[in-house]
C-alpha positions as CSV (number, residue, x, y, z in Angstrom):
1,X,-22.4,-28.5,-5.5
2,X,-23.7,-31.2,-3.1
3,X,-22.8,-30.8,0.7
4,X,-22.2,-33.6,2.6
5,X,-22.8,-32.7,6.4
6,X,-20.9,-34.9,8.3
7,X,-17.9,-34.4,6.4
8,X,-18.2,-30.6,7.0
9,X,-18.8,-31.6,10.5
10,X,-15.6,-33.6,10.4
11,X,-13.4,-30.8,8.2
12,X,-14.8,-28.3,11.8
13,X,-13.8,-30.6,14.1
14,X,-10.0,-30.8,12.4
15,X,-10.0,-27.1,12.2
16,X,-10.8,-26.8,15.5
17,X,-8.5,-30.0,17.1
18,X,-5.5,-28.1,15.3
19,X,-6.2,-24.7,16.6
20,X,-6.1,-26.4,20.1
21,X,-3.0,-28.2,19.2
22,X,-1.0,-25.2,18.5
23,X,-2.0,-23.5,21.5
24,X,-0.8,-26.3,23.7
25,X,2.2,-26.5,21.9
26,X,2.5,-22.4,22.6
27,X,1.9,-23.6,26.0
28,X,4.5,-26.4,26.6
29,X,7.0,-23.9,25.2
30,X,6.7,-21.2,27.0
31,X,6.8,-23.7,30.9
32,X,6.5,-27.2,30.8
33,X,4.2,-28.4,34.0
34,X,2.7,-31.9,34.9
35,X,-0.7,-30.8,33.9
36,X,0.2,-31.0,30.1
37,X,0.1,-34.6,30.0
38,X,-3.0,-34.7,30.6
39,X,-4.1,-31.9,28.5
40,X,-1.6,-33.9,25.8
41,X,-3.7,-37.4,26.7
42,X,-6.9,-35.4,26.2
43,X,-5.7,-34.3,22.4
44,X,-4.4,-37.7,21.6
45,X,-7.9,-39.2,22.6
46,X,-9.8,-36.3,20.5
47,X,-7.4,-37.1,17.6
48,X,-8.2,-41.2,17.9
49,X,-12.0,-39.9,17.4
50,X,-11.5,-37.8,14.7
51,X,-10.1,-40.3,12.9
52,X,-12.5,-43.0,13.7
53,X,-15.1,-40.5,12.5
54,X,-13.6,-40.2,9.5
55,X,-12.7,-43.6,8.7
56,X,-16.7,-44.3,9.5
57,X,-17.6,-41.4,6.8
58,X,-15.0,-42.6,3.9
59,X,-16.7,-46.4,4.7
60,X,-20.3,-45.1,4.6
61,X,-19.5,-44.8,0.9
62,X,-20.3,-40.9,0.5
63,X,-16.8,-40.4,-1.5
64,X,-16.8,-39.3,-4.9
């Protein structure tokens, strides 16, 4: 089976934006302070990238 590295590197990056997702959402339940809209700006900017990145890949015309 052929690899295709950046999309692995884009599948990591997902895992690991989600994983950080649900721990600020642990976060914002448990107290709500001012400090989680930044963190919450921070995730929305890593999630604009993501897909960018992934956009870029599915254009590069590596999909089968």
């Amino acid at each position: 089976m052929r690899r295709d590295k950046l999309l692995e590197q884009a599948i990591s990056e997902a895992e690991s934006f989600l994983r950080e997702c649900k721990v600020y959402q642990k976060r914002i339940n448990e107290s709500y302070v001012s400090f989680h809209l930044i963190e919450r700006g921070t995730l929305k900017a890593r999630s604009l990238l993501l897909i960018r990145k992934l956009q870029a890949w599915r254009k590069s015309g590596s999909v089968e």
